[in-house]
C-alpha positions as CSV (number, residue, x, y, z in Angstrom):
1,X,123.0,129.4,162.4
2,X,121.6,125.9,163.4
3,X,123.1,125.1,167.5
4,X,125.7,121.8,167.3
5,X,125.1,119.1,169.2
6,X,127.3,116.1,170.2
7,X,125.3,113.9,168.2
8,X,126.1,116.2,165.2
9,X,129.6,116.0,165.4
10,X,129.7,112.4,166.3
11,X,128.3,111.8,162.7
12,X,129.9,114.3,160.7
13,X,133.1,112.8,162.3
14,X,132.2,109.1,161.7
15,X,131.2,109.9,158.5
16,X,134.7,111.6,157.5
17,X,136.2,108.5,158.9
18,X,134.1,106.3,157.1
19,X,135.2,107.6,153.7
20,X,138.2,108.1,154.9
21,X,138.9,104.5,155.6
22,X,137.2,102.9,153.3
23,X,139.0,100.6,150.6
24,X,136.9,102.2,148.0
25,X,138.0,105.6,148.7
26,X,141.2,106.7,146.4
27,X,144.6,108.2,148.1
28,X,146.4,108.6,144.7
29,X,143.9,111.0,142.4
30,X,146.7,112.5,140.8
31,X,145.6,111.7,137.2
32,X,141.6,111.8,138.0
33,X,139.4,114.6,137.9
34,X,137.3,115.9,140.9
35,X,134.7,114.7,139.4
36,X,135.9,111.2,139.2
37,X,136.5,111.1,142.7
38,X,133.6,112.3,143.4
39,X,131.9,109.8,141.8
40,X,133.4,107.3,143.7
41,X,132.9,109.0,146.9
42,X,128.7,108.9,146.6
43,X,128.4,105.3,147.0
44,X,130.6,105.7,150.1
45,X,128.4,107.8,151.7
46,X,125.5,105.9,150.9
47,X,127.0,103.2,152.3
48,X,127.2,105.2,155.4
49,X,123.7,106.5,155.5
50,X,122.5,102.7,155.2
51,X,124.4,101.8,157.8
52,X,123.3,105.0,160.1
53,X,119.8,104.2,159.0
54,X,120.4,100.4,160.2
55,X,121.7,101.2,163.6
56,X,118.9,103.3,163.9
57,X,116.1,100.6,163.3
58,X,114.9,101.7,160.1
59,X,112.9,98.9,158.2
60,X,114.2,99.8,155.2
61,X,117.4,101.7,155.6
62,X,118.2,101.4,151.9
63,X,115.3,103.1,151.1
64,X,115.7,106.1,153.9
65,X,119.6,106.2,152.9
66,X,118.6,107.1,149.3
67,X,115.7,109.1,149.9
68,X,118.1,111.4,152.3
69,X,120.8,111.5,149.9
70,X,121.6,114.0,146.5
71,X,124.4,115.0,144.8
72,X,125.3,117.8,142.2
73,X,123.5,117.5,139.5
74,X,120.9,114.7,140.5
75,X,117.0,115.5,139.5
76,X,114.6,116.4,142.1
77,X,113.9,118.9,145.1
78,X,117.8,119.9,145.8
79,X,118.3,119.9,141.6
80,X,116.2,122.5,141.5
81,X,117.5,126.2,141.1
82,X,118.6,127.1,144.2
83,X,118.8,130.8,145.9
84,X,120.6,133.7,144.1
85,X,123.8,134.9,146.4
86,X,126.2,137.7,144.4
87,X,124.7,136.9,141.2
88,X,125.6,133.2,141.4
89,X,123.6,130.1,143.0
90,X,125.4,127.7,145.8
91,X,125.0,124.2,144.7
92,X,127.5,121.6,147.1
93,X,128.6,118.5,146.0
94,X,126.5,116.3,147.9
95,X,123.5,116.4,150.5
96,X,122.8,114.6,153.7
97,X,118.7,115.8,154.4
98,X,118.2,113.5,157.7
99,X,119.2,113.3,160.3
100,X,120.8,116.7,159.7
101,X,120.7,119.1,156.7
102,X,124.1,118.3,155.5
103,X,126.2,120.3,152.4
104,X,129.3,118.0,151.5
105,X,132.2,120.1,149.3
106,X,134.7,118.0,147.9
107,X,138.0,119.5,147.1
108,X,141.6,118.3,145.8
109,X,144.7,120.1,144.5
110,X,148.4,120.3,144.7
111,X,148.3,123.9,145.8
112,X,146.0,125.7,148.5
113,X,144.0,128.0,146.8
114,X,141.5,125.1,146.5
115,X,141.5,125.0,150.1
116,X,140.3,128.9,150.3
117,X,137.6,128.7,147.6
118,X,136.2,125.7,149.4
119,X,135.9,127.6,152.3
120,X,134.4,130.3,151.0
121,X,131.6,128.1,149.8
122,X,131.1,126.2,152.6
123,X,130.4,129.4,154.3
124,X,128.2,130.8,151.9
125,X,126.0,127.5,152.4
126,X,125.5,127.9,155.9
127,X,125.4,131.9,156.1
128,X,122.8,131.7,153.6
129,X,120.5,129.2,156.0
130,X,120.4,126.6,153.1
131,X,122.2,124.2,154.7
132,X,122.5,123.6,158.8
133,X,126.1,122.0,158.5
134,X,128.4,122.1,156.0
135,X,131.4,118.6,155.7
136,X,134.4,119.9,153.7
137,X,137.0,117.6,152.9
138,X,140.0,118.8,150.8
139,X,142.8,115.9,150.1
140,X,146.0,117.5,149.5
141,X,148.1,116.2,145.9
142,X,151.2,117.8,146.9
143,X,154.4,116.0,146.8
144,X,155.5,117.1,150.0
145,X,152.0,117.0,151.4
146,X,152.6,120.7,152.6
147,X,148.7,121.7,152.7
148,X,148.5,118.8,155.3
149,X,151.3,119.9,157.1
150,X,150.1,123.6,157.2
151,X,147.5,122.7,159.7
152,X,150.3,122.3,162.3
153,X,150.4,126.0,162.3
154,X,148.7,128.0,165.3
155,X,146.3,130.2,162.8
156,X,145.6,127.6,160.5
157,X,144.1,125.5,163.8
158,X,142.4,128.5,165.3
159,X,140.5,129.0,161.3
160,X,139.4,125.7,161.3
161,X,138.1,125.8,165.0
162,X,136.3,129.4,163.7
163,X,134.7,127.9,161.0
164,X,133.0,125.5,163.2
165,X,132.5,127.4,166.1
166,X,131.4,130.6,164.5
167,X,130.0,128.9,160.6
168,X,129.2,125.5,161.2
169,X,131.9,124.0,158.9
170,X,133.5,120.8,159.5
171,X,137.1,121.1,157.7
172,X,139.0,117.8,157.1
173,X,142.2,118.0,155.0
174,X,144.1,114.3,154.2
């Protein structure tokens, strides 16, 4: 399991916030499909990675963004086949490769058993040393947003401080 750093979290963190916040990213996605907001999240991120690139002198941190950037199903090095685990391969929805190896799951639902299977993949992409970090964000489509409100709860803190602690999982849940 790759060590954390402060600069690690700093980003992961930032970059939560920046998709978070940004006027692009959809609150109501009652009526669209993962899929759809996951398309709409990518620019968002590489948006992000521009700007991180920028700040960090890059002459051409368009170029770097992109070139550090994948998503599921895009051509290329992490389009290929990936490792078998339990019969099945671990593909995550998108990929940060600089300045940190970087699995992004995106997950939404009106009921928590999202939230579990989205764990379990996260974990299985840093247990299996594919990926160094993994950023899961789950937004909750519940009328009475009670997945966001289960993370008041004692053991649902102390599992989301385990996953990062002990699996290098940054949970988010909105």
């Amino acid at each position: 399991m790759k060590k954390k750093s402060t600069q690690i979290e700093i980003l992961i963190n930032e970059l939560h916030l920046y998709i978070v916040n940004s006027p692009l990213f959809r609150k109501n996605t009652t009526n669209k499909s993962e899929t759809e907001i996951q398309t709409e999240i990518r620019p968002i991120i590489l948006n992000f990675l521009e700007k991180y690139f920028a700040s960090k002198s890059y002459k051409d941190a368009k170029a770097k963004a992109n070139k550090s950037f994948y998503w599921e199903g895009q051509e290329g090095k992490y389009g290929r086949s990936k490792s078998r685990f339990f019969g099945g391969r671990n593909y995550p929805d998108f990929i940060i490769t600089d300045p940190y190896l970087i699995a992004i799951e995106y997950k939404k639902s009106e009921t928590p058993s999202l939230v579990k299977q989205g764990f379990g993949q996260a974990i299985m992409h840093t247990m299996s040393e594919e990926f160094d970090f993994v950023y899961y964000l789950f937004q909750d489509e519940s009328k009475d947003k009670y997945v966001v409100d289960s993370i008041k709860n004692d053991s649902e803190r102390m599992i989301i401080r385990k996953m990062w602690d002990d699996f290098n999982v940054y949970f988010k849940i909105i």
